[in-house]
C-alpha positions as CSV (number, residue, x, y, z in Angstrom):
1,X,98.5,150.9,67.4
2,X,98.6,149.6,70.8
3,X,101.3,149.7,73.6
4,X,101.1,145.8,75.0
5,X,101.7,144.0,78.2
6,X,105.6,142.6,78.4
7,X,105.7,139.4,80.1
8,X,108.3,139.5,82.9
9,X,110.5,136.3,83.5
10,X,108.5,133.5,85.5
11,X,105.7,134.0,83.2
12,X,105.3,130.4,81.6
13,X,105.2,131.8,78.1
14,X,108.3,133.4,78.1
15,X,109.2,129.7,78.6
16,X,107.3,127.8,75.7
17,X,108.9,126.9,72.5
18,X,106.3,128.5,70.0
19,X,104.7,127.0,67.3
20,X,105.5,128.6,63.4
21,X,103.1,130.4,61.6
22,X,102.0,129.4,58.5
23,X,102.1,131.0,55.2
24,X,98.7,131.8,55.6
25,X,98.6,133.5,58.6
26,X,101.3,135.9,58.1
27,X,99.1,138.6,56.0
28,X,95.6,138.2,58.1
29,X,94.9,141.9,59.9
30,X,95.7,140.1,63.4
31,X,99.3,139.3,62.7
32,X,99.7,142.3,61.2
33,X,98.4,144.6,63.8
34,X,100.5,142.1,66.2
35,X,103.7,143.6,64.1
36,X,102.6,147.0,64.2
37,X,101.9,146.8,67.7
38,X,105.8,144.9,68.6
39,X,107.2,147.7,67.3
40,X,105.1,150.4,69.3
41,X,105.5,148.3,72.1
42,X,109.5,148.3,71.4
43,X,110.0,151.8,71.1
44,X,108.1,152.7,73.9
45,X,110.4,150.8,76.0
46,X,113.3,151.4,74.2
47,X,114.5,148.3,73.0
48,X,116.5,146.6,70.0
49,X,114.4,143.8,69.4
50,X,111.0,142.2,70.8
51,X,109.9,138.3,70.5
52,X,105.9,137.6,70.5
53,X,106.3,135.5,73.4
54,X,107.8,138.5,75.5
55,X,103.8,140.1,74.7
56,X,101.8,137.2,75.5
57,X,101.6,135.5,72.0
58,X,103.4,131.8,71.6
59,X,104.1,132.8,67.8
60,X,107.4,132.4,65.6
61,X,107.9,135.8,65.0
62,X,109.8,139.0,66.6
63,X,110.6,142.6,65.6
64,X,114.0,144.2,65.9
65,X,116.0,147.4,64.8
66,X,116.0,150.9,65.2
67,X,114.6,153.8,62.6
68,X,117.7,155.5,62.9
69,X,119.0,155.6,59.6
70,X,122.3,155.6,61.0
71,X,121.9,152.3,62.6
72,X,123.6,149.5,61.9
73,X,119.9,147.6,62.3
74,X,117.1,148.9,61.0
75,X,113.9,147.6,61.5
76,X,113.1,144.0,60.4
77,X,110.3,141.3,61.3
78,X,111.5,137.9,60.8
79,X,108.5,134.9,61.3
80,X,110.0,131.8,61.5
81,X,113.6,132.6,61.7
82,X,116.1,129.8,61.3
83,X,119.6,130.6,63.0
84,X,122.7,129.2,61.8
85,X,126.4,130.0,63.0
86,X,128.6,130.9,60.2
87,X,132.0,129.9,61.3
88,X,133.3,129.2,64.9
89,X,134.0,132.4,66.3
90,X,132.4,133.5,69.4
91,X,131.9,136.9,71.2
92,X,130.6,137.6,74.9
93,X,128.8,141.0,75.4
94,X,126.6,142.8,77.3
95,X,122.9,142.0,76.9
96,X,119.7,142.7,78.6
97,X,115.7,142.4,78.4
98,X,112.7,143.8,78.3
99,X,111.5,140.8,80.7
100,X,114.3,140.3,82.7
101,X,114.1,144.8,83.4
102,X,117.5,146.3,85.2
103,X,119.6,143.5,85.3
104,X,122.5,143.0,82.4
105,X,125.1,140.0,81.4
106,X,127.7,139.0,79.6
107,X,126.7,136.2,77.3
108,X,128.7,134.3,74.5
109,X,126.7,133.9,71.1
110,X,127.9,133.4,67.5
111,X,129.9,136.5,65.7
112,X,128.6,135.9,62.4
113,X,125.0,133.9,61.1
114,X,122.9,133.0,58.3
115,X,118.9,133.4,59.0
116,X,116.5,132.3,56.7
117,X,112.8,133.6,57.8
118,X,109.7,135.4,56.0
119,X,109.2,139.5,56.4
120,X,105.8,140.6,57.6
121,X,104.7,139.9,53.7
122,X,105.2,135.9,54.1
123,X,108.1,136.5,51.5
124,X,111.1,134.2,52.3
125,X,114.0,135.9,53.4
126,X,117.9,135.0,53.7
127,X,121.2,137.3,55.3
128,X,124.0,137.2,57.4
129,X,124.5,139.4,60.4
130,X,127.8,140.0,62.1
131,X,128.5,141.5,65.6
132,X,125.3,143.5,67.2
133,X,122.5,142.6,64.5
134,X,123.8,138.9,65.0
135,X,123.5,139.5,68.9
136,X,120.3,140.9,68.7
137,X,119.0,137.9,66.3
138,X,120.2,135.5,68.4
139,X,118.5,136.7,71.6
140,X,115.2,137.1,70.6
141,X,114.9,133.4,68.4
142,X,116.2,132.3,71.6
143,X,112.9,133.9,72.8
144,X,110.9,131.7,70.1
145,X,112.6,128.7,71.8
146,X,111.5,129.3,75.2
147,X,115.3,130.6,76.5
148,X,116.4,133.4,77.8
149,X,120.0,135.3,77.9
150,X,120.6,134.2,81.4
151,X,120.4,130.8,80.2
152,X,123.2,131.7,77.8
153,X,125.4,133.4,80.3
154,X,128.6,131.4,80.7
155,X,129.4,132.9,84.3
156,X,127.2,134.8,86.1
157,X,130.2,137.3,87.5
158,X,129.1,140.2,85.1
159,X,125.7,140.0,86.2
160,X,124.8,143.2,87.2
161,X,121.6,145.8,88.1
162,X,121.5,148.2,85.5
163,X,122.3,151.1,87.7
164,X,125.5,149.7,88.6
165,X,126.2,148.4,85.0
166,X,125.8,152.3,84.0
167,X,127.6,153.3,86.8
168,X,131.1,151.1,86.5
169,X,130.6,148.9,83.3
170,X,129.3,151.1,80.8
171,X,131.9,153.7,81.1
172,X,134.3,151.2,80.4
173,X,132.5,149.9,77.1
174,X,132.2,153.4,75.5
175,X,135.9,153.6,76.2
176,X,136.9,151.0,74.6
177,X,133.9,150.2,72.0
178,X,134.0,154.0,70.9
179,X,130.6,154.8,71.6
């Protein structure tokens, strides 16, 4: 497995919509060695979830989750992902990215959505996420789509340096999230 290249926002790529795999595609040794290497690429800088576009590839497809069995998202690969709000409700939370490094928003998305996608074995896939998961879903098919979170942000009053969102913001969440 590899460690690969993040793009960094004003790379046009991390601007492109991508084009879907086909069925085809999704079990060839390049795609698959593409997955293996997302999630090497994710852990080594510690992230929750990592679009193709993000390493240089204009694919459908990203990685997210942690191996933490504990976690309330463990490690999926969703190609194609379709994204649909379930309900009205909203929440805005904190979000960053591993091409837009030490800076962090607020940023309204969906509490609750459907997905429909394939896993890394082109079988077709269908859940719901609520809260986090549904964050973290959310943010990286908006990858896949050519937008990123501070296109999303509603105000950009929380945005912050992540030194100074450790430093007064943080805090604050753990108190009141629990964590």
């Amino acid at each position: 497995m590899s460690i690969l290249k993040v793009a960094r926002m004003g790379h046009p790529v991390l601007r492109t919509p991508t084009q879907p795999l086909e069925l085809s595609e999704i079990d060839t040794p390049a795609i698959q060695r593409l997955i293996d290497d997302m999630f090497e690429t994710m852990r080594e800088y510690r992230g929750i979830g990592l679009a193709a576009p993000q390493v240089h590839e204009s694919l459908r497809l990203f990685v997210a989750g942690v191996d933490d069995p504990d976690s309330s998202m463990p490690p999926v690969v969703l190609i194609n992902p379709v994204v649909e709000p379930v309900g009205a409700a909203t929440e805005e939370d904190w979000e960053g990215c591993l091409s837009i490094p030490d800076l962090r928003g607020r940023v309204p998305r969906a509490s609750d959505i459907r997905v429909t996608a394939f896993d890394r074995f082109g079988i077709q896939v269908s859940m719901t996420a609520s809260g986090f998961p549904a964050r973290v879903i959310q943010h990286e098919t908006d990858h896949l789509d050519g937008v990123l979170f501070l296109d999303r942000m509603a105000s950009f009053e929380s945005l912050t340096f992540l030194q100074e969102y450790a430093r007064y913001w943080d805090k604050e969440d753990a108190a009141v999230s629990g964590a």
